[in-house]
VEXDREN-2710 file (C-alpha; in Angstrom, 1 decimal):
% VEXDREN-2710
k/r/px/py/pz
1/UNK/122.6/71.8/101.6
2/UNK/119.9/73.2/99.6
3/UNK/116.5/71.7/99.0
4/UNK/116.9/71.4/95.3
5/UNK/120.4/70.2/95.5
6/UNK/119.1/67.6/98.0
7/UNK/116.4/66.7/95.3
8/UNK/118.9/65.8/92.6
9/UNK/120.9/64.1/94.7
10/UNK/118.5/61.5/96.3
11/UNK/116.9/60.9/93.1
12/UNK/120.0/59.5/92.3
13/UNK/119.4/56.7/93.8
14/UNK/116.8/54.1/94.9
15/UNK/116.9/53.4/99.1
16/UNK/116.1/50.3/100.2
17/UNK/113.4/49.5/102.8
18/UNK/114.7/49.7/106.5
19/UNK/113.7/46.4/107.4
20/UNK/111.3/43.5/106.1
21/UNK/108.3/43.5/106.8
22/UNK/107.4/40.9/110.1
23/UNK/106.4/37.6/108.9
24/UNK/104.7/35.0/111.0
25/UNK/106.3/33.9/114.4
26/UNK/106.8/30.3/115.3
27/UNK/105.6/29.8/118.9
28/UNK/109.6/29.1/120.1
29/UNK/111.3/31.8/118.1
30/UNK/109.0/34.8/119.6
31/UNK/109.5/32.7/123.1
32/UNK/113.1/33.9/122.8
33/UNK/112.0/37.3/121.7
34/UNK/109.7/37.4/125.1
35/UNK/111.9/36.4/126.7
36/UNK/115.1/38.7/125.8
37/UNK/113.0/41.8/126.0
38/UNK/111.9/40.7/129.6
39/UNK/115.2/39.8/131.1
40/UNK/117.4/42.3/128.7
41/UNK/115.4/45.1/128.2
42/UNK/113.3/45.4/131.3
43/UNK/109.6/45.3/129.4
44/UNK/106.7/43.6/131.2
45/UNK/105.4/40.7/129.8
46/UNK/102.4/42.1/128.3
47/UNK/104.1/45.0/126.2
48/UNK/107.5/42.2/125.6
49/UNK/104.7/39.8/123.9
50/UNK/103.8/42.8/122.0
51/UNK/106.7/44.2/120.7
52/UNK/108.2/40.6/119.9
53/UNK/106.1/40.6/116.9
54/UNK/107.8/42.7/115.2
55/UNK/111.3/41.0/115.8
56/UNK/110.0/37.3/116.3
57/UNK/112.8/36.4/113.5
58/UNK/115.8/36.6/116.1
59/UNK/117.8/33.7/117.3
60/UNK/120.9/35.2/118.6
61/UNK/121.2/38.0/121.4
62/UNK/124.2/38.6/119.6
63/UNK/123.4/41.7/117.6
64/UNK/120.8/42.9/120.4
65/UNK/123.4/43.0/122.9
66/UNK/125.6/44.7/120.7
67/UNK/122.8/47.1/120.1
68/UNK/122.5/47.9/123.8
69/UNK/126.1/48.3/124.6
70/UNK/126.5/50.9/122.2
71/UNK/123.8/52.8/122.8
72/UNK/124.3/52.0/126.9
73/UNK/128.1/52.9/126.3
74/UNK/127.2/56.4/124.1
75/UNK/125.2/57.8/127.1
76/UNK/121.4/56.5/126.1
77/UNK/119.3/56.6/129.6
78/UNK/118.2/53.4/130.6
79/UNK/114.2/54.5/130.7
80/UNK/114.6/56.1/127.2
81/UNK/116.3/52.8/126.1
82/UNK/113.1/50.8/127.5
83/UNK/110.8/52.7/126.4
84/UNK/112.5/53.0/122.6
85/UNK/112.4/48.9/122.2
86/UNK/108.9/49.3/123.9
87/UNK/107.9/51.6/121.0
88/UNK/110.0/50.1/117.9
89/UNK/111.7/46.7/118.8
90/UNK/113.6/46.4/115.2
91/UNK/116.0/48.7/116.6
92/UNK/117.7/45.9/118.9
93/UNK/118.1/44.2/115.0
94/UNK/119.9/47.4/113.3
95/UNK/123.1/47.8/111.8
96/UNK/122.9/51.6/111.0
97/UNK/122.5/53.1/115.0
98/UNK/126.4/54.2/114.9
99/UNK/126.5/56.1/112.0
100/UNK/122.8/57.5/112.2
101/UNK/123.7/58.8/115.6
102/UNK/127.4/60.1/114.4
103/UNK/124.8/62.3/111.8
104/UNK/123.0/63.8/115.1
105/UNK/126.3/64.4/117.2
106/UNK/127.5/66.1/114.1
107/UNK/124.8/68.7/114.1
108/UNK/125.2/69.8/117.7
109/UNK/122.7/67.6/119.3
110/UNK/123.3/66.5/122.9
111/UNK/123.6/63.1/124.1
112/UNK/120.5/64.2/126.4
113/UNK/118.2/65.2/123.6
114/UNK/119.6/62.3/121.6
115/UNK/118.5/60.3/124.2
116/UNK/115.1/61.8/124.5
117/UNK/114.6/61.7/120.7
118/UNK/115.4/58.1/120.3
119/UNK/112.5/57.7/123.3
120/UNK/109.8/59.6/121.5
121/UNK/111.0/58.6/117.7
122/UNK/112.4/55.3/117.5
123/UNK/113.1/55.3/114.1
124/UNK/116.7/56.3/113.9
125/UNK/117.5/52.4/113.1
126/UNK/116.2/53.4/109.7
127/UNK/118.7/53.2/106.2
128/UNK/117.1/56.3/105.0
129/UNK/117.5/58.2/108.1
130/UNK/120.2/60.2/107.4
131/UNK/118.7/61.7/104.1
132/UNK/115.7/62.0/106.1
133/UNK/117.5/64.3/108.4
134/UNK/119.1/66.3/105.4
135/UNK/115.8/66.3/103.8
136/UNK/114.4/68.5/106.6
137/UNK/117.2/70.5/107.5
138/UNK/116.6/71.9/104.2
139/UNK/112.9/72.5/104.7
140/UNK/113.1/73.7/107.9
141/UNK/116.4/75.8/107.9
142/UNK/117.8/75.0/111.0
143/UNK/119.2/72.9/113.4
144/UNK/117.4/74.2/116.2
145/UNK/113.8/73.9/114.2
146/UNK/115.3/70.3/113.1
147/UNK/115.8/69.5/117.2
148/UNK/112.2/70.5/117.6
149/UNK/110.0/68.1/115.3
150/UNK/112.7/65.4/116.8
151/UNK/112.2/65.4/120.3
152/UNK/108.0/66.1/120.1
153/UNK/106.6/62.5/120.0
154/UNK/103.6/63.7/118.1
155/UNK/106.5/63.7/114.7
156/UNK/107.0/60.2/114.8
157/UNK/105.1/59.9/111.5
158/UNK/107.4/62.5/109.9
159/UNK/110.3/59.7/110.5
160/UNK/108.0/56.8/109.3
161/UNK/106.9/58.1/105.8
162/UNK/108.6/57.1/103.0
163/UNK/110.7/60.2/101.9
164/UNK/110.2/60.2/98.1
165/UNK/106.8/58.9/97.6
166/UNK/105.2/61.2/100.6
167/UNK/107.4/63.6/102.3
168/UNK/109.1/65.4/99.3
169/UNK/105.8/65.7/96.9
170/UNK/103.6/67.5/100.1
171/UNK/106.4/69.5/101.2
172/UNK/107.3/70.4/96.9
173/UNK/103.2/71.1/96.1
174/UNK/103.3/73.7/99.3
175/UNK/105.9/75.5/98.7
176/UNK/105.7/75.8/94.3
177/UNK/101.8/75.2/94.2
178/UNK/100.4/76.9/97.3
179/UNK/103.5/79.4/97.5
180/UNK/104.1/78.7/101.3
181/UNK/107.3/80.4/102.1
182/UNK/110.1/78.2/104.0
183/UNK/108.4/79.8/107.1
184/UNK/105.1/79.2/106.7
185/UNK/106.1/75.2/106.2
186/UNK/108.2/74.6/108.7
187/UNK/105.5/76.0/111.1
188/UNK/103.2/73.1/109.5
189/UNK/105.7/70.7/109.8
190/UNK/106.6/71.5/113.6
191/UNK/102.6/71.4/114.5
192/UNK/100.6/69.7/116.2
193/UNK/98.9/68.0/113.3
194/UNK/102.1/67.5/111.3
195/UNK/100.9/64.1/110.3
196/UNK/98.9/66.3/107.5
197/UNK/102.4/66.5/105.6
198/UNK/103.0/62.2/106.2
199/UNK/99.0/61.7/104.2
200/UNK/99.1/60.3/100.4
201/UNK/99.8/63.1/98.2
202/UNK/96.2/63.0/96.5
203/UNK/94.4/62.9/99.9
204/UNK/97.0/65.6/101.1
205/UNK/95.8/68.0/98.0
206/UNK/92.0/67.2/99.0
207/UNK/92.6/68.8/102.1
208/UNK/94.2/71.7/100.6
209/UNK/91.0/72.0/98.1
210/UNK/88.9/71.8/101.4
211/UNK/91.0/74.7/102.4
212/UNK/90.3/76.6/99.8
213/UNK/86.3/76.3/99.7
214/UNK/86.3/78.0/103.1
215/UNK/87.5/81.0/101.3
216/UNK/90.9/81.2/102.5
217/UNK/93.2/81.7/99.1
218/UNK/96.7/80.0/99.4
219/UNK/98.1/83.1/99.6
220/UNK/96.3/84.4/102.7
221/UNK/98.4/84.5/105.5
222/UNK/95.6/82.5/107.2
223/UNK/95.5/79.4/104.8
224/UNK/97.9/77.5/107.0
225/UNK/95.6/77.6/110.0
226/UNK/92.6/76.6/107.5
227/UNK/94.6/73.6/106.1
228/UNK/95.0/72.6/110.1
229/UNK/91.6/73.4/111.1
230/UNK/90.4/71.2/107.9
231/UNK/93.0/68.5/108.4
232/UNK/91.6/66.6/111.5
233/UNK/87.5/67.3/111.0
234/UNK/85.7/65.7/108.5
235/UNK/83.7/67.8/106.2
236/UNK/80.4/67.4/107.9
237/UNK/81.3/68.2/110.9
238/UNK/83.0/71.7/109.1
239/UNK/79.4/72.0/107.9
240/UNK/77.9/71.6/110.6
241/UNK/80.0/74.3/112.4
242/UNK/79.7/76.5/109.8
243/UNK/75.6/76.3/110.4
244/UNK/75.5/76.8/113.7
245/UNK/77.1/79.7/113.2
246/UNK/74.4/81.1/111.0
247/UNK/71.7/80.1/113.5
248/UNK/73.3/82.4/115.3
249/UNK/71.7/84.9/113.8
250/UNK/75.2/85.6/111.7
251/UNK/74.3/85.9/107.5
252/UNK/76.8/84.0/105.2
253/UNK/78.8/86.5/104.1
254/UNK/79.1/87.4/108.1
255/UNK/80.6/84.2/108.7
256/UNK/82.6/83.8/106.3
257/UNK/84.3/86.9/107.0
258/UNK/84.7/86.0/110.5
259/UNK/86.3/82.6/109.1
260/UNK/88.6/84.5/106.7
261/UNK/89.9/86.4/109.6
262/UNK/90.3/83.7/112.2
263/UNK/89.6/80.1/110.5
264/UNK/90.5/78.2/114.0
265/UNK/87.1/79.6/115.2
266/UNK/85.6/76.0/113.0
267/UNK/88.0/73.9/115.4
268/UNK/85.9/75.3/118.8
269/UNK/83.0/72.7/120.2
270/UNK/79.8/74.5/118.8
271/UNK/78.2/74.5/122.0
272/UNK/81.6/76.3/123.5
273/UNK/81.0/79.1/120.2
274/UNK/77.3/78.8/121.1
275/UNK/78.1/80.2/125.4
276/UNK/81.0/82.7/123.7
277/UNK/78.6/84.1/121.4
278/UNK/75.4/84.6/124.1
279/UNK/78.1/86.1/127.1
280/UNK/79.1/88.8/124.5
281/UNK/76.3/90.1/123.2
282/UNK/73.8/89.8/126.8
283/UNK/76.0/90.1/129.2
284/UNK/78.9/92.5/127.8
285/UNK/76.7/94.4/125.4
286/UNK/78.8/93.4/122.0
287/UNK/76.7/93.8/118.9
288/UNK/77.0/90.8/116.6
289/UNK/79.2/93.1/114.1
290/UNK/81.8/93.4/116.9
291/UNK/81.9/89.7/117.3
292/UNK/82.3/89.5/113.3
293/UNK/84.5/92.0/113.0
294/UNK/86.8/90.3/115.9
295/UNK/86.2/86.7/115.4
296/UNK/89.1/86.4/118.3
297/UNK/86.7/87.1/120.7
298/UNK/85.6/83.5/120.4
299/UNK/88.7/81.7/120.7
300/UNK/89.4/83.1/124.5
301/UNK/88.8/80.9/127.8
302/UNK/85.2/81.9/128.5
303/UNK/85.7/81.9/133.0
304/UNK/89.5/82.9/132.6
305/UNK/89.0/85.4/130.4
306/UNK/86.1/86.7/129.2
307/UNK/84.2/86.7/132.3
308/UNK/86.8/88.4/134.4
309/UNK/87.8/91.3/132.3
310/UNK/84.3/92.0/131.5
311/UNK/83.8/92.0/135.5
312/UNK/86.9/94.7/135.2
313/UNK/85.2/96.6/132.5
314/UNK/81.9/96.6/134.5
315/UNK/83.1/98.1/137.6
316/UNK/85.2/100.9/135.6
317/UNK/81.6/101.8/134.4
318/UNK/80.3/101.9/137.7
319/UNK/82.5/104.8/138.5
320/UNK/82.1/106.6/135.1
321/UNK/85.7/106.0/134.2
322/UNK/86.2/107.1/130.7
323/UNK/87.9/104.2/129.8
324/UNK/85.3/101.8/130.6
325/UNK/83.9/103.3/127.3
326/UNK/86.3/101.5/125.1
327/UNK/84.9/98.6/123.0
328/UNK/85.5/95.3/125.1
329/UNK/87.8/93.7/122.5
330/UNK/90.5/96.2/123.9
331/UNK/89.7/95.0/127.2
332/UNK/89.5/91.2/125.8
333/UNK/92.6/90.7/122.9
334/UNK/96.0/92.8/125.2
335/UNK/98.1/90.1/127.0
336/UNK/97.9/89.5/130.8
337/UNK/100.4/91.4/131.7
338/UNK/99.3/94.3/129.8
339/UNK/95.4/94.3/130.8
340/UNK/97.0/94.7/134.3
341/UNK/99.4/97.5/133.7
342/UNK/96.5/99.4/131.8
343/UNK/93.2/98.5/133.2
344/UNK/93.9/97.6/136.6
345/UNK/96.9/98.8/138.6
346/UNK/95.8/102.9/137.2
347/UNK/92.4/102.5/139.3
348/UNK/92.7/100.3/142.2
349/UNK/92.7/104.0/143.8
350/UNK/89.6/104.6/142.9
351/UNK/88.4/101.4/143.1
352/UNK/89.9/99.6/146.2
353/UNK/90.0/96.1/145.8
354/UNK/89.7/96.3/141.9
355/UNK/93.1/93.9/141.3
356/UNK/92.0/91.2/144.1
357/UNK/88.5/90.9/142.5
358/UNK/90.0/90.4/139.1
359/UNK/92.5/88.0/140.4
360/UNK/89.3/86.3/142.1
361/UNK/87.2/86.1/139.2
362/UNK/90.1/84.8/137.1
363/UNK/90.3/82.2/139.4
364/UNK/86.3/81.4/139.1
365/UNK/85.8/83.9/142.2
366/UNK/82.8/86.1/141.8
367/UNK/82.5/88.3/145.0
368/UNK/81.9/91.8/145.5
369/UNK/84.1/95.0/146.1
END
């Protein structure tokens, strides 16, 4: 189903709220609820007092033991059962498991990662989750990139946010008023920080204005890891980021081309930037332009791998190797296994012991060769 024909359709119609919200518990009534989530569902007592809050209203165990069969009976691990009730206890008081699950078995999902998604997301006792999980397919494409944001507990918000009101305006002002591409959004949605899609639509478009003022256009490739680097800082700590790096010695316009390129360099500690920035330019003779004009210099591990390849690219120099003349973001940016195939394994020869010292120093070794 498309996006747009998914729009049409769920504007249809109004849903109605998944459950009412928890009133006040009666001392005897959340007793029982204790008390069943102890004996029935294996909590302790502290996180049973906890979660009977939330379902203090319960009288019977008639519709939680019905709840607990099936999901016992349709393959649900015990652990992910305790720790789903522990999480969300209005799911032992839901009528809409069966056909919510049916949706998931439908798509190909295994009763093991249906099991670890109702662990880590709760919230498949919802009325709206099925048009929930349509709503997403859409967005995200796939099945697979579906399976993803279900099983990483970090998504729970995606499952809690009201689907008209929050979900479909962020997701709609990315894609026709920032021009994200279907790729570009489902990468927000399935990251770390994906509650930036569950915020209020006007503080959702504030962050995308904060975006922006780091000069990072929507249509930079790059705007989607401004919008993350923005999403979790406050401004004044962006600001305060953004001068330290000009007491660095770095001009505005140096910095902000160093953000344009790489804008996750603002989500570093300063004093981490501050140690990056002092290595490179004393101790493996970078000029500052270098460091501007490859901002990812910054964003490696300073001892596991900085340090060591510059140790590399030191004692290539000592034997007037002419590839120790190269600049040391070649030596810094290749993967592991390709720093190996091309600056080590060629000259352990004439440099015996050249791959044990950098295995050493990438371990925090220093010694000699």
């Amino acid at each position: 189903m498309s996006l747009n024909m998914f729009v049409g359709r769920i504007q249809m119609h109004c849903l109605r709220p998944s459950l009412p919200p928890p009133q006040l518990a009666s001392s005897s009534t959340q007793a029982f609820a204790v008390q069943y989530l102890v004996q029935s569902c294996g909590l302790s007592s502290e996180k049973a007092l906890k979660a009977s809050k939330l379902i203090h209203h319960i009288k019977s165990p008639d519709n939680p033991d019905a709840v607990l069969r099936f999901l016992r009976e349709f393959g649900i691990s015990e652990s992910d059962i305790k720790t789903a009730v522990s999480r969300e206890s209005r799911i032992l008081c839901s009528h809409n498991l069966r056909p919510n699950i049916a949706k998931l078995r439908d798509l190909g999902l295994s009763i093991e990662d249906i099991s670890g998604f109702l662990a880590n997301n709760p919230y498949i006792f919802q009325v709206n989750f099925v048009s929930k999980i349509d709503f997403f397919i859409g967005v995200l494409g796939s099945v697979e990139n579906l399976s993803v944001i279900l099983k990483a507990r970090r998504n729970s918000s995606l499952f809690r946010s009201n689907l008209e009101k929050v979900l479909m305006p962020n997701i709609f002002f990315l894609r026709e008023q920032c021009g994200l591409s279907p790729c570009q959004i489902t990468r927000l949605v399935k990251s770390a920080v994906s509650r930036l899609v569950t915020s209020r639509p006007d503080v959702f478009k504030i962050q995308v204005e904060r975006a922006e003022k780091l000069g990072i256009p929507r249509s930079s490739r790059n705007f989607i890891n401004a919008l993350l680097t923005v999403s979790y800082q406050k401004q004044c700590i962006i600001d305060a980021k953004l001068d330290n790096l000009t007491s660095m010695g770095l001009s505005p316009e140096e910095v902000a081309l160093m953000i344009s390129k790489v804008p996750t360099v603002l989500a570093l500690p300063e004093k981490l930037v501050g140690s990056k920035m002092e290595y490179l330019i004393k101790e493996a003779g970078c000029d500052k332009i270098d460091v501007v004009r490859n901002p990812p210099l910054l964003t490696y591990s300073l001892e596991n791998r900085l340090i060591p390849r510059n140790i590399v690219r030191k004692l290539l120099m000592s034997k007037g190797l002419p590839v120790a003349n190269h600049k040391i973001a070649t030596f810094i940016r290749p993967s592991e296994e390709e720093f190996v195939k091309k600056y080590v394994l060629p000259y352990e020869h004439a440099i015996p012991g050249l791959q044990k010292a950098y295995a050493d120093a990438s371990t925090g070794k220093i010694g000699g060769v």
